[in-house]
N, C-alpha and C positions, 0 to 999 in steps of 0.2 A: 624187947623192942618197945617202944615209947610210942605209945599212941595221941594221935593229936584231940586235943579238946577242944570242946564246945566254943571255947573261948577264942582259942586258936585259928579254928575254921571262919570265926566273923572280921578276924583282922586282916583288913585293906590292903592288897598289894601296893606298893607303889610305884610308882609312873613307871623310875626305872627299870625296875623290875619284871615287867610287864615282858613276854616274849617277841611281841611285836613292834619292841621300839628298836631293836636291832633293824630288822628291815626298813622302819623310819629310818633311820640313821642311812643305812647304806643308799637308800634312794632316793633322800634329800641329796646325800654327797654325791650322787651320780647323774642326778641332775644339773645340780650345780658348777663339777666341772664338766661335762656336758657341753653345756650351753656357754661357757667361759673360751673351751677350746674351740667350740664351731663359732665365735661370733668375731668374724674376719678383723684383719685388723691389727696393728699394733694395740699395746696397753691402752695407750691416749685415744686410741678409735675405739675402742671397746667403751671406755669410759663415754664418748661421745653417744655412743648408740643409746647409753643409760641416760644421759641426759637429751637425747632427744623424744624418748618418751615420759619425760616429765616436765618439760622446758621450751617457750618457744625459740629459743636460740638465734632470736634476732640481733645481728652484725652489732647494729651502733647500742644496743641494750646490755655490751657483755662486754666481758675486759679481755682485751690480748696481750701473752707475756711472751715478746718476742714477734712473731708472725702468726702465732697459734692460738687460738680461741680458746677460751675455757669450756667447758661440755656445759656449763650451765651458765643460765643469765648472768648477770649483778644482783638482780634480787633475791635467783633460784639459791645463788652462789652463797652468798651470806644467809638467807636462812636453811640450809641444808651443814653448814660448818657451823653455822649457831647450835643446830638440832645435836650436831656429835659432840663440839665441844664443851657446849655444853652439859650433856650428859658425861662426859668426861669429870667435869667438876663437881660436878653433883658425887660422882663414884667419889673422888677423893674426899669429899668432903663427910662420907660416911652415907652418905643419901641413898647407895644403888638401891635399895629396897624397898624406898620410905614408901610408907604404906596410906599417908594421908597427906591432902594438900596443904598449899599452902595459909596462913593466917587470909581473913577477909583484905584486909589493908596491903597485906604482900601480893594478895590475888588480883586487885584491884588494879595494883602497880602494871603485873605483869597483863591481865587483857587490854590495860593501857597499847604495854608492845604491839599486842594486836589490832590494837585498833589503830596504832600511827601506820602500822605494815598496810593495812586493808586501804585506809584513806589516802595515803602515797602512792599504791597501787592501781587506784581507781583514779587518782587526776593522773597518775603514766595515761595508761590506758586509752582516755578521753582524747589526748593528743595524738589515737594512732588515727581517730578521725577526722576530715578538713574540716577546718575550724570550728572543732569541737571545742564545747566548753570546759576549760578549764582552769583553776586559784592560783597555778605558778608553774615554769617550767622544769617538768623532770630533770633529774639527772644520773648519770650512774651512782653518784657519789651517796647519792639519798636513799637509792635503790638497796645497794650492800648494806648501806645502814640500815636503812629498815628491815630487811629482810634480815641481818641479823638478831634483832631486837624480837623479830619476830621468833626467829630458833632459840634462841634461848628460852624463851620465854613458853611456847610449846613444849618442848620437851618437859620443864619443871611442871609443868598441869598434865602431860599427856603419863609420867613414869609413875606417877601412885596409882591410879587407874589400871596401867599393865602391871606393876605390882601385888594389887589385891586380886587381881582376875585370874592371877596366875600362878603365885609360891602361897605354899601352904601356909607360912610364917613370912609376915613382912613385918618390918621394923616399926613402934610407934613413933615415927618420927616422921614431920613435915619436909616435904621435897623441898624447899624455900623456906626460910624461918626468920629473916630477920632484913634486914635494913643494909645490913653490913654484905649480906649473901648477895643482896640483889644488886652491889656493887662491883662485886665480884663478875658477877654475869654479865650487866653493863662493860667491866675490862676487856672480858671475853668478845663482846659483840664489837670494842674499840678495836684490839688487835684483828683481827678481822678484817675489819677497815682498812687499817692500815697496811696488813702484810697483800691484800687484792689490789688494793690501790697503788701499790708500788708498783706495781709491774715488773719487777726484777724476773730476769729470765730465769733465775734458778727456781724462783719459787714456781713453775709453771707445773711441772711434774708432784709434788704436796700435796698445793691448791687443790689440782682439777682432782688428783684419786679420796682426798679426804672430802670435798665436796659432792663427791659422788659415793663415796662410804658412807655417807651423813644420810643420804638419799636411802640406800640400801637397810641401814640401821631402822629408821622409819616404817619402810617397809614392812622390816620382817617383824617389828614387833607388833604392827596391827596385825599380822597373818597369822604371826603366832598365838597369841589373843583367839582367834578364829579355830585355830588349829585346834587347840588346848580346848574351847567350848565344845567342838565338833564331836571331837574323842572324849566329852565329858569329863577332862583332866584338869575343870577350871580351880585354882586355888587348891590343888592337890599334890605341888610340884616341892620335893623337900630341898633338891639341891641342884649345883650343875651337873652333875652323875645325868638326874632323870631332866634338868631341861634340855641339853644339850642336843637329843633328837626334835623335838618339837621344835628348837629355834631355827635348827638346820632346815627342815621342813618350810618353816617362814621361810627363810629365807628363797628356796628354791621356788616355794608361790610365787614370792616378789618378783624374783628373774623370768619366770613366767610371763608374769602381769607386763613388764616390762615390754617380754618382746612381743605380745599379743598386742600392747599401744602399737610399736615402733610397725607393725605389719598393719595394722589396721589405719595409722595416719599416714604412712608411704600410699595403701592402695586410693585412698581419698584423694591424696594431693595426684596421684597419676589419674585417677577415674574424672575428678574433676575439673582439672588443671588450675587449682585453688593451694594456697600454702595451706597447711594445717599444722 
């Protein structure tokens, strides 16, 4: 019989490995559809609940495809499909891992994004006051823009960050890398535009579940982030084998979080008889 060495006995389990990521696993999943099945509702109301606690869902601030509201603003709307699909291009483009930001000049570009999202945002805003001051009048059309501009643009600075915090091995490669990528993302943040803008009834059912998958994505990766620190499993994660409970896990925080907002602004707006 083969005895274990010295050697042997210092070498790290890992994540997946661990006995307790089974019970991760099964009790993020039971959570999740859990709270899936109890949360009343067709599909489209359930997405609605998710965007009522991230969203203020004001009428003339959102697009309707048909008679039906989207779960989320025009700005929520565009940067929460910016946030997925972007990340989406990123994955193809080789990026899911990248492990460093982008160049200064690429970076420059993108908290640009952020800062057209923030300044657009903040002259909305001024107009929910009488005759508050404000440089131009809103509109939705500026809102998905910007709030596009803005998902894009977060996700490429937020995925190296959750990358290094969290796989053992990330790739040396920059989330954004060049001039030509950032046009890419810019396409990204046009189609957008244009597929919310239309209003085509079909695209109602897409729109509202990718917009709200965008939201979820977000999510679970700050909690996962959290999760992985908590457990001490930061940047010790080899593959999807051992992420795959910890993200499960995010995610089920996020739905959480979710409906802890959606309880906590219902009892406000009843207790006080104030929108929230």
């Amino acid at each position: 019989m083969e005895q274990a060495t010295p050697h042997d006995s210092q070498v790290p389990r890992r994540a997946g490995d661990r006995p307790g990521d089974r019970l991760l696993l099964a009790g993020g999943l039971a959570v999740v559809v859990a709270l899936f099945v109890l949360s009343p509702g067709s599909l489209l109301d359930k997405a609605d609940h998710v965007g009522y606690a991230v969203c203020h869902q004001i009428t003339v601030r959102s697009y309707f495809f048909g008679e039906r509201q989207l779960p989320l603003c025009a700005r929520c709307t565009g940067q929460y499909l910016g946030a997925l699909l972007g990340l989406a291009v990123l994955v193809l483009l080789g990026r899911g891992r990248a492990g460093l930001l982008p160049p200064a000049g690429i970076a420059l570009i993108l908290l640009g994004f952020l800062g057209i999202w923030a300044f657009d945002g903040l002259n909305s805003y001024m107009t929910l006051f009488p005759n508050g001051p404000h440089l131009y009048e809103p509109s939705n059309l500026l809102r998905v823009t910007t709030g596009g501009l803005q998902g894009v643009a977060l996700i490429a600075l937020v995925l190296p960050f959750f990358n290094v915090s969290f796989w053992a091995k990330t790739a040396p490669r920059r989330s954004v890398a060049s001039l030509r990528e950032i046009a890419l993302l810019l396409a990204v943040a046009a189609g957008i535009v244009l597929l919310v803008t239309s209003q085509v009834a079909a695209l109602l059912y897409p729109l509202a579940l990718l917009s709200v998958g965008g939201t979820l994505v977000m999510l679970t990766l700050v909690n996962t982030m959290i999760v992985a620190l908590a457990l001490r499993r930061d940047g010790q994660v080899d593959g999807w084998r051992q992420a795959l409970p910890l993200l499960v896990v995010g995610l089920a925080l996020g739905l959480v979080e979710l409906l802890a907002i959606n309880l906590l602004r219902a009892y406000l707006t009843s207790a006080l008889g104030l929108p929230f």
